[in-house]
C-alpha positions as CSV (number, residue, x, y, z in Angstrom):
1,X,-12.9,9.9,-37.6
2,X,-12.1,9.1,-41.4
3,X,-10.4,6.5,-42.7
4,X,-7.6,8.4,-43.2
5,X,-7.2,9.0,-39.7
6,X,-3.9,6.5,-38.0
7,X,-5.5,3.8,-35.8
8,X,-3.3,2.9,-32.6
9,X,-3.9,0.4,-30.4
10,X,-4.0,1.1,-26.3
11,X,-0.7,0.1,-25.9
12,X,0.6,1.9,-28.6
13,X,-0.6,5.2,-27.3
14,X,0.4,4.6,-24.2
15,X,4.0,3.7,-24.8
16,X,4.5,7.1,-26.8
17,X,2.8,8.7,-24.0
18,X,5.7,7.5,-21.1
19,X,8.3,7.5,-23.8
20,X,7.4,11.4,-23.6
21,X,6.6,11.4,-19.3
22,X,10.1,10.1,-19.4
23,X,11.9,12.7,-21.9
24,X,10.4,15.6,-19.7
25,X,11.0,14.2,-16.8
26,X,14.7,13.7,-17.7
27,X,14.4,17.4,-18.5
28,X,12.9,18.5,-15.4
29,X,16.0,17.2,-13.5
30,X,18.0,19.2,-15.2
31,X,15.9,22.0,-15.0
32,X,15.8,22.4,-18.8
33,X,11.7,22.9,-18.8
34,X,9.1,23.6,-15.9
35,X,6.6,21.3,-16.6
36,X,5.6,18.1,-18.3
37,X,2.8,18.5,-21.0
38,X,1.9,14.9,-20.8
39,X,1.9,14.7,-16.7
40,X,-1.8,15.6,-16.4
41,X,-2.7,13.0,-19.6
42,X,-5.1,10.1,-18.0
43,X,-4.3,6.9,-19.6
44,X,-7.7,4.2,-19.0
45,X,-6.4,1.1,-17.9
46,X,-6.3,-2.2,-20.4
47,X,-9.7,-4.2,-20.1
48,X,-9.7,-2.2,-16.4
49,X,-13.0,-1.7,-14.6
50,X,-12.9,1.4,-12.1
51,X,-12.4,0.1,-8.4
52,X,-14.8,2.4,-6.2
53,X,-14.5,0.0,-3.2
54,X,-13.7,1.0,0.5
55,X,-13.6,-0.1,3.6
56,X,-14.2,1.5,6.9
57,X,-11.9,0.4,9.5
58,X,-14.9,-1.5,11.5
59,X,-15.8,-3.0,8.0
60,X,-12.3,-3.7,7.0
61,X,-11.4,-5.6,10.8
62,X,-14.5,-8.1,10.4
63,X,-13.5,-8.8,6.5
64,X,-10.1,-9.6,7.9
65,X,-11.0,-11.9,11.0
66,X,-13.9,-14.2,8.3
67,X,-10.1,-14.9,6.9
68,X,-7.9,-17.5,7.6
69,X,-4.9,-16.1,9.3
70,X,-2.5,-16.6,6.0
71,X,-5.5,-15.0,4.1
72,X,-6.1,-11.8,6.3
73,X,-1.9,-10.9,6.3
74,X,-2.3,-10.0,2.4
75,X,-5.4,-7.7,2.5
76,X,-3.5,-6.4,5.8
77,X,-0.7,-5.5,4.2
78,X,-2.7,-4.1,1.2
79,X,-5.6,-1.8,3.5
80,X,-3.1,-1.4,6.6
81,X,0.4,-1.4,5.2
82,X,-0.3,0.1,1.2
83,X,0.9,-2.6,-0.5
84,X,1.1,-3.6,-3.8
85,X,0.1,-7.1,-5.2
86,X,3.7,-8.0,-6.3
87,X,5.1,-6.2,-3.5
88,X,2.9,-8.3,-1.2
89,X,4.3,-11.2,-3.4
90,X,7.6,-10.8,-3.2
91,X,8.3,-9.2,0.6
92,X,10.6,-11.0,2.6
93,X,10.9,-10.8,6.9
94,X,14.2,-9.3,6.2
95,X,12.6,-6.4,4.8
96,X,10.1,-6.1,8.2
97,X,11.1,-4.5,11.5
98,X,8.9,-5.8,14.1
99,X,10.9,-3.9,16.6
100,X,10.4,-0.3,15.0
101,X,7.1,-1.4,13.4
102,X,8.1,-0.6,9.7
103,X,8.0,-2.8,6.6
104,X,10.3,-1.8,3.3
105,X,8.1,-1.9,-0.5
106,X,9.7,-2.8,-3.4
107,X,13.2,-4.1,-2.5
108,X,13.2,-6.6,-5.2
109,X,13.3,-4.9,-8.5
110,X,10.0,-7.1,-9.8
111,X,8.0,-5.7,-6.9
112,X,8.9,-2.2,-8.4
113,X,6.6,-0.2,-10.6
114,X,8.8,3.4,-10.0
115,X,11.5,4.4,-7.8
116,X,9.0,5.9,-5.6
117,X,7.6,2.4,-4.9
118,X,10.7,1.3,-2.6
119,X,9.9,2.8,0.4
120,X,10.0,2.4,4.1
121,X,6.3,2.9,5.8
122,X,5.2,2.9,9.5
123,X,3.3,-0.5,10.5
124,X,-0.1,0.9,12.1
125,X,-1.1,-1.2,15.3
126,X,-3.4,-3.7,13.6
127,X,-0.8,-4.7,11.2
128,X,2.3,-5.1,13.7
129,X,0.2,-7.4,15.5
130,X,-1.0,-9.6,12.5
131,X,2.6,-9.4,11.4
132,X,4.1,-10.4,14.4
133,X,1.4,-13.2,14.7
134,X,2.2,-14.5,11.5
135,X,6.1,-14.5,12.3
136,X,5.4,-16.6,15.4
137,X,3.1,-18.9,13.4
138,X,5.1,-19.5,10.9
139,X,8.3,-20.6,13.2
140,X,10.3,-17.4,13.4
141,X,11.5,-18.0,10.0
142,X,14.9,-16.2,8.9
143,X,15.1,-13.5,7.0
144,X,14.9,-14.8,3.1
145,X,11.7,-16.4,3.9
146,X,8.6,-14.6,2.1
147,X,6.3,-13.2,4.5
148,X,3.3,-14.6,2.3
149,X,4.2,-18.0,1.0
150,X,2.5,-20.1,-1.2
151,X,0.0,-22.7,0.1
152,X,0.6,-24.7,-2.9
153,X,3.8,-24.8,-5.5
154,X,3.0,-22.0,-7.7
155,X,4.8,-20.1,-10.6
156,X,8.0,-18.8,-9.2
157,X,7.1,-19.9,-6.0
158,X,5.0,-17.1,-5.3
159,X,1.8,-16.5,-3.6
160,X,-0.9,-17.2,-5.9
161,X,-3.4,-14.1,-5.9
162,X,-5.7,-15.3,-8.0
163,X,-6.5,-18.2,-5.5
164,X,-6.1,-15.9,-2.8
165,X,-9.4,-13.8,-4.0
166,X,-10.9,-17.0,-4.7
167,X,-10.6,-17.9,-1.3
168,X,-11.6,-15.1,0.5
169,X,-14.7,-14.2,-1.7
170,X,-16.2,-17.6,-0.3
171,X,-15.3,-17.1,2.9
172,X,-17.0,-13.3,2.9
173,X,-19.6,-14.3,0.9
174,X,-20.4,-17.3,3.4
175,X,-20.7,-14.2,6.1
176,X,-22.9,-12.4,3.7
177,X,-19.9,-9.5,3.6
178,X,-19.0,-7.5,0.6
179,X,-15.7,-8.6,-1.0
180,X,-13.1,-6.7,-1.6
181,X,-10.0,-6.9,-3.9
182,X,-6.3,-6.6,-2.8
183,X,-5.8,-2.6,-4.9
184,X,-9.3,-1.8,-3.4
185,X,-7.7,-2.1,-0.2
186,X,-5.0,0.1,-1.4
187,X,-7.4,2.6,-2.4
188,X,-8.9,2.2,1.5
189,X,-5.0,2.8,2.7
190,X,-5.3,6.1,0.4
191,X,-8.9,7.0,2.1
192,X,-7.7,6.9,5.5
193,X,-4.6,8.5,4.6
194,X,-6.9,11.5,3.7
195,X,-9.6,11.5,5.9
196,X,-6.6,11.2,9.0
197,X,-5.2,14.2,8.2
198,X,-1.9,13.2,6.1
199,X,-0.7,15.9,4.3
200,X,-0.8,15.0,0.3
201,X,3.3,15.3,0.1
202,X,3.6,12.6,2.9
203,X,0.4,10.1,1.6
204,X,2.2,9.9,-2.0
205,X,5.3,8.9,-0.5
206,X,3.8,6.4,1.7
207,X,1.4,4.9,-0.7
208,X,4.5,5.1,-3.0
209,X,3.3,7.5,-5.9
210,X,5.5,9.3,-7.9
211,X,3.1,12.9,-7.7
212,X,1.2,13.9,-5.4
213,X,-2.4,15.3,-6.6
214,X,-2.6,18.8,-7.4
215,X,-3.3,20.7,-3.7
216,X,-4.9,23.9,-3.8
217,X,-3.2,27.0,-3.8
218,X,-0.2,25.0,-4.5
219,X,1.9,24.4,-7.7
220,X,2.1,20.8,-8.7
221,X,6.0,21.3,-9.3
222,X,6.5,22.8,-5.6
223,X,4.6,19.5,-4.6
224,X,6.4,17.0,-7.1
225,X,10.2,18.4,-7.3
226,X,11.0,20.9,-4.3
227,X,9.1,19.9,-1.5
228,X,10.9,16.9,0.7
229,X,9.5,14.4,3.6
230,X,10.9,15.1,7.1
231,X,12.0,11.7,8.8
232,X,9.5,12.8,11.8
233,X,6.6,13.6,9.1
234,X,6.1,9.8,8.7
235,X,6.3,9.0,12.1
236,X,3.6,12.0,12.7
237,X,1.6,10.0,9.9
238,X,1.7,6.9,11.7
239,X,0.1,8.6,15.3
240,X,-2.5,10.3,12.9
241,X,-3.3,7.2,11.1
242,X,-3.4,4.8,14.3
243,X,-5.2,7.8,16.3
244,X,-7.7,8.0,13.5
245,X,-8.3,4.1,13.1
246,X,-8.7,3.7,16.9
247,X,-11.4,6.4,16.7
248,X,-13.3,5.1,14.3
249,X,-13.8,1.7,15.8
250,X,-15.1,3.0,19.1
251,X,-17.7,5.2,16.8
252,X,-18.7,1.7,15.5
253,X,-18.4,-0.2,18.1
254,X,-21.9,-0.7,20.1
255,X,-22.0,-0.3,23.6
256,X,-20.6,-3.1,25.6
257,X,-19.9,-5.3,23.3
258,X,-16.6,-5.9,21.1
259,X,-15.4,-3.0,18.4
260,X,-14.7,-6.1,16.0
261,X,-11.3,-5.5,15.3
262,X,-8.9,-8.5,15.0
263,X,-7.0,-10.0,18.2
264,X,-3.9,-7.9,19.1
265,X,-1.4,-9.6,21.0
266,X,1.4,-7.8,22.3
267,X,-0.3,-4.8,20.8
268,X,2.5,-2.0,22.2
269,X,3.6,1.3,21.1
270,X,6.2,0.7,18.5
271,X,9.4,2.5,19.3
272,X,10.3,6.1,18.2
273,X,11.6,5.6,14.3
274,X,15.0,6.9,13.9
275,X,15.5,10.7,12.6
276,X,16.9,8.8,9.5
277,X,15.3,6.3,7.1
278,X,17.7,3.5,5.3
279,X,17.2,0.2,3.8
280,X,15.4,-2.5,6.5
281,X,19.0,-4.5,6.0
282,X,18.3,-7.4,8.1
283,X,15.8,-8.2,10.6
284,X,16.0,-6.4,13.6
285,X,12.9,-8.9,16.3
């Protein structure tokens, strides 16, 4: 590099890189091109350090039962349930269905990243029952109400992250467990996902990505553009995912004693989800 040479800065580069994702992909709906020269471009994250943490589910039901109740139902619903910090922040009971066992992503627009993160995914076992817990221990609130308040006034009256980590590194550490952050959980969610069985198509829809990675012996435009969820494909997702965790907890588990997975009360079989999926409207206990 010369002195001649133009000197962007991060953010610079990467706002000319989506300004261009987002001409193509304009494109691409209208079937004017066949692919997007800038989809495949890896942009580092700002100040980011690579998150290589997982969990296995035996490892991932002791971190959650050091925790507090009101602590454990975020990294649950990060590692269980595939959520997002801000849509962890900002979910509301009306967008749970303890009945049906399904929470809705990224109903409120600042809990959004994409379009693809407002979606409806199936509550595994171990989540319905911490969620159901937490409604119950909270007072049955109504439907408004966020499902992970605040424990102290906050900006925006939000759940404060920052204390939450704070909170549960003691508590792990105190155990002498390895701490692990609210994406690395995500990236857990995307592990078991895999190593379950879930077909690519139906992980990216579920962990709400907008392209699914690159399968072989398929193009990535068959996978991105032309090839559709079935209703029953996430319902199949949730048997192979709860099927999956339930197996690897007995593997761990020593014998006669306890597999070390969290308390499940009222720990039935959610019912059937409907052939169609629409917005969780109200709650539906």
């Amino acid at each position: 590099m010369n002195d001649l040479t133009p000197k962007l800065s991060g953010s610079r580069v990467r706002s000319i890189v989506n300004a261009i994702r987002s001409l193509y992909r304009w494109a691409e709906d209208r079937d004017l091109v066949t692919n997007d020269p800038a989809a495949r471009v890896r942009l580092p994250a700002m100040n980011a350090k690579r998150r290589d943490r997982i969990a296995t589910p035996a490892e991932f039901a002791t971190l959650l039962t050091a925790l507090k109740e009101e602590d454990a139902l975020p990294y649950a619903l990060a590692g269980y349930g595939m959520g997002r910090r801000a849509q962890i922040q900002y979910l509301r009971w009306r967008d749970v269905d303890l009945d049906l066992g399904l929470v809705e992503w990224g109903v409120e627009e600042d809990a959004r990243k994409s379009v693809s993160a407002q979606r409806v995914i199936p509550a595994v076992k171990p989540l319905l029952a911490i969620l159901k817990q937490a409604w119950k221990a909270q007072g049955e609130p109504l439907g408004e109400a966020l499902v992970c308040p605040p424990l102290r006034i906050a900006e925006e009256g939000l759940l404060h992250t920052g204390g939450l980590a704070a909170r549960a590194k003691k508590a792990w550490e105190a155990k002498e467990l390895q701490p692990i952050g609210l994406h690395e959980c995500r990236h857990t969610a995307a592990t078991w996902l895999d190593a379950a069985g879930v077909s690519p198509k139906v992980a990216s829809v579920l962990m709400g990505h907008a392209t699914p990675e690159r399968q072989p012996g398929a193009a990535e435009i068959t996978l991105a553009r032309y090839t559709h969820v079935m209703p029953d494909a996430i319902e199949t997702a949730r048997a192979q995912l709860d099927g999956w965790i339930e197996s690897q907890l007995a593997v761990s588990a020593e014998p006669g004693e306890r597999s070390g997975r969290p308390s499940r009360p009222e720990e039935e079989t959610p019912r059937s989800i409907a052939t169609s999926f629409v917005p969780l409207a109200a709650n539906r206990f």
